[in-house]
Every structure is written in C-alpha cells, then in structure tokens.
N, C-alpha and C positions, 0 to 999 in steps of 0.2 A: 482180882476179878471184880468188885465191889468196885473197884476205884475207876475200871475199863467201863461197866455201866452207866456211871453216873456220870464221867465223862459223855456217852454215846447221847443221853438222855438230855448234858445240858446240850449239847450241839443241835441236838432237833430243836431242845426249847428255843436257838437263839436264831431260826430262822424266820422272821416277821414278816415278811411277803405277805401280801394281801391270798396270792394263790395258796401260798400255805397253810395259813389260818381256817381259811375255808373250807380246804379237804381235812385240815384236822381237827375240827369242829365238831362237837356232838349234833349228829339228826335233825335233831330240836333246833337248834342255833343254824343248822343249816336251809333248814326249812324259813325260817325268817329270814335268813340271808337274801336268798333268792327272792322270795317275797317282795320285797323292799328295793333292791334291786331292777326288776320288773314294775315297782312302781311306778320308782322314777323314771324307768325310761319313755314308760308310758304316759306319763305326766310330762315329761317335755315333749311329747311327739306333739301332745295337745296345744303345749305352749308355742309352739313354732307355727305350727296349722291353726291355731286361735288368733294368735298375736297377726299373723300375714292378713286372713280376713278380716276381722276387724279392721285393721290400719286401712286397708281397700276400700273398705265401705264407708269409711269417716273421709275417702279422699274424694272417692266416685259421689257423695253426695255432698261433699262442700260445690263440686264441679257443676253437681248438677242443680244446685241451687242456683248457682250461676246463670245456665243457661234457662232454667223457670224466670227466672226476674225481670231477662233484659229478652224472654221473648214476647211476641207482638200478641199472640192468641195460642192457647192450650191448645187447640185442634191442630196449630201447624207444630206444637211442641211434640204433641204427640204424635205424628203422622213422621215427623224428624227420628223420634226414636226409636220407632218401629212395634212389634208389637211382644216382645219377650222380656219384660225384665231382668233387668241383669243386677240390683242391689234391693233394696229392704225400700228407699225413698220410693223408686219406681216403681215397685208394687203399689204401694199405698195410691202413686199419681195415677199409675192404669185404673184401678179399683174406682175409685172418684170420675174418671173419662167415663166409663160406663155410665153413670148416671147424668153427667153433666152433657152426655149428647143427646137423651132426653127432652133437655131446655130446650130446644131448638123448637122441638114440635108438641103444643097439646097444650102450651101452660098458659095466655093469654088468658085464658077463661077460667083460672080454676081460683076459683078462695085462697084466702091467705092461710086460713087453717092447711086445705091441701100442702098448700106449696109447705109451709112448716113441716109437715111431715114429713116431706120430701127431703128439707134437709138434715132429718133429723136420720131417715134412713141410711144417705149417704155419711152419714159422719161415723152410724154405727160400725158402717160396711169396714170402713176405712180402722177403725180401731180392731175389728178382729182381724182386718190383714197384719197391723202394726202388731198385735198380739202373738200372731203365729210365726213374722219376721221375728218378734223376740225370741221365742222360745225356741225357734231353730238355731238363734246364736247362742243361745244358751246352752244346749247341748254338748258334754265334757267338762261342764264346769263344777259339777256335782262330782264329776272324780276326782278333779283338783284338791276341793274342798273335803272328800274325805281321807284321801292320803295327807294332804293338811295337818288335819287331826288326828290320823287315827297312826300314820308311821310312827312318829315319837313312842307311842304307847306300844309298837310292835316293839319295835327294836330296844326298848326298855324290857322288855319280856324276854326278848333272845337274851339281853345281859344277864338278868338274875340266874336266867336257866345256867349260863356258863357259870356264874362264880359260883353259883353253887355245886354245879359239878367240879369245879376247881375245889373244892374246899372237904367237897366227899373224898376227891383223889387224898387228900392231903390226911383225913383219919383213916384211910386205906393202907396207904402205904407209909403213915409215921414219917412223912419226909416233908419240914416245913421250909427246904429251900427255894427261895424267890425265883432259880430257874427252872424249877418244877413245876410250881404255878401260875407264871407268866404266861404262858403261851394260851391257857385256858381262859385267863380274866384278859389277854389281848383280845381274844378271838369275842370272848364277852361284848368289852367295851367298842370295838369294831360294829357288832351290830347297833349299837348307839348310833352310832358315828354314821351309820346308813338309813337310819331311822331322820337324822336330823338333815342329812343331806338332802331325803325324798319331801321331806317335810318341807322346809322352809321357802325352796321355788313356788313349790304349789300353794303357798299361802299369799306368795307374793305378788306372784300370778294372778292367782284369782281375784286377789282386790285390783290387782291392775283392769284385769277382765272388766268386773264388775263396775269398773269407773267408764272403763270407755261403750260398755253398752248402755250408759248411764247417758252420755252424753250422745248416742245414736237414738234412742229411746225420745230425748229430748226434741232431739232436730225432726224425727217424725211427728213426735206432737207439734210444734209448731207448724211444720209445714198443711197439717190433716187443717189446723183451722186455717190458714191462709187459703186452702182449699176449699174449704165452706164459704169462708167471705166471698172468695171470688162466685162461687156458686147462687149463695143467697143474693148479690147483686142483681144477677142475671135475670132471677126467678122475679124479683121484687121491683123490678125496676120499670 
C-alpha cells in the first residue's frame, strides 16, 4: 500500500508543465504568478505602442525638418500643413506661427525692449508646448520602470514562499525524497524565473525609451531656437 502511494505521489511530482506547477502551487505562489504574468504582458503592450510612436515621431520630424529648411517663408510652411498637428515638432512650429503673424502688423514702432519681450514670450510659449509634448510621451514609462524594479523582488518572494512550504511538507510528512520536494521548489524557482522575465524587457525598454525621447527632446530644442532667430530677425531688422 506504501509503495502504490509513493509511487502515485512521485508521478504527479514528475509532471513539470508550466500548467501544472501553477495549479499546484500554494495561493501565495499563485497570486504572484499571475501578478508577474500580468506585468509583463502589460509591459510589452507599452513596448510595442511606445517603441511604434516614438520611431513615428523621430521619422515625421526628421521629414519635417526637411521641409522647414528648404521652404521659402513659414506662412506658406504653414498654410502647407494645414492647421492640426500631427507630431511633438509641429506643435511647437504652430505655437511659434501664432506669434510670428503678429510681426507683420504693429512692430515698426515699438522699442527694442518691447520687441525683447516679445521674443522672450514666444520662446516661453514654445517650451511649455515642448513640455507637455514630453510628458505625454512620457506616459507608461513609469510602469516600465517599476515592474523593472520591483518584479525581481516579487518573484523572489513567490520563491521563499515555496521552498519554504516545500520544506514544512518535508518536517510534516518525514519524507525527504527529492521527488517529494521538487515539484514545490519547481513551482518556487518558476516564479523567479517570471519575475526576471517581466523585469529585464522593461528595463531595457525603458532606457531604450528614455534615449530616444532624449533625442526628440533635443531636436525640439534646437528647432524652438531656430524658431526665435528667424523671429528675432524679423522683429529687429
């Protein structure tokens, strides 16, 4: 009878199926499973919908750098591109058009202090658009950066939980054979193993992220002052 048990008992231990482990996992261990799980799928949803916009917005204003340089006058630039923006550059050049049609009328007469002002206004205008462009791409990247961090230290917590329930079974039931305990410190090291899964994308990601808003970030600064010069031109000349 003894020997029909232990038999029965290694046979379940020796089924390692990821489905297995799972439903035979203490509560605890399972709750973190799913957790982790749920991270990362949600952490790649971001990475695919982050990675798409971005790469979009680094093409659409290399293009439209383009077409700023080799046009003849902003007013026909702008009357070209209609009046909706469609990326982070073109905000910022709308935002700037508002003031720069201005120039046209009223400034002939005014002081250099005025007109200073003047560009001092537009330039602020231009960096809380360029601010708010950021921080709308910014958005998900705070969840990168905590599953990042923080899975490792789940899925480290699901482990202990297991082996230590593994180790309770084992002064329970006086039975320290390895296919007794395996399937408890599998299911263990599994959530490890999902912990570092969720983790390591989203860290990698996110410096990926972080490099190329880096270099959006950039391209709007320079364009904001290229923006002022042509404007202070106008005003000054």
């Amino acid at each position: 009878m003894d020997e029909t048990i232990e038999k029965k008992v290694i046979e379940e231990a020796s089924d390692f199926s990821i489905l297995s482990m799972f439903l035979q996992a203490d509560i605890v261990v399972k709750i973190v499973i799913v957790i982790l799980i749920f991270s990362s799928i949600w952490s790649w949803a971001i990475i695919f919908s982050k990675y798409t916009s971005l790469k979009n917005i680094l093409i659409d204003s290399e293009d439209f750098e383009e077409n700023f340089y080799s046009s003849e006058t902003l007013s026909k630039l702008s009357k070209r591109l209609g009046s909706q923006p469609t990326h982070p550059m073109e905000s910022v050049f709308f935002s700037a058009m508002i003031y720069f049609e201005k120039i046209k009328t009223g400034f002939s007469n005014k002081n250099n202090e005025f007109k200073q002002k003047f560009c001092d206004n537009v330039k602020k205008e231009m960096e809380i658009v360029i601010n708010k462009e950021l921080s709308t791409l910014e958005k998900g990247l705070n969840f990168l950066a905590s599953v990042g961090s923080t899975a490792p230290f789940i899925g480290l917590f699901g482990t202990v939980w297991g082996i230590m329930n593994s180790f309770t079974a084992i002064g329970i039931s006086q039975n320290t054979s390895l296919a007794v305990v395996a399937p408890g410190i599998a299911e263990a090291l599994f959530a490890t193993a999902l912990g570092l899964v969720a983790a390591i994308p989203s860290v990698l990601f996110f410096n990926k992220f972080n490099s190329m808003l880096e270099d959006i970030s950039n391209k709007l600064d320079v364009f904001s002052e290229e923006i002022i010069l042509i404007i202070s031109k106008e005003i000054f000349r």
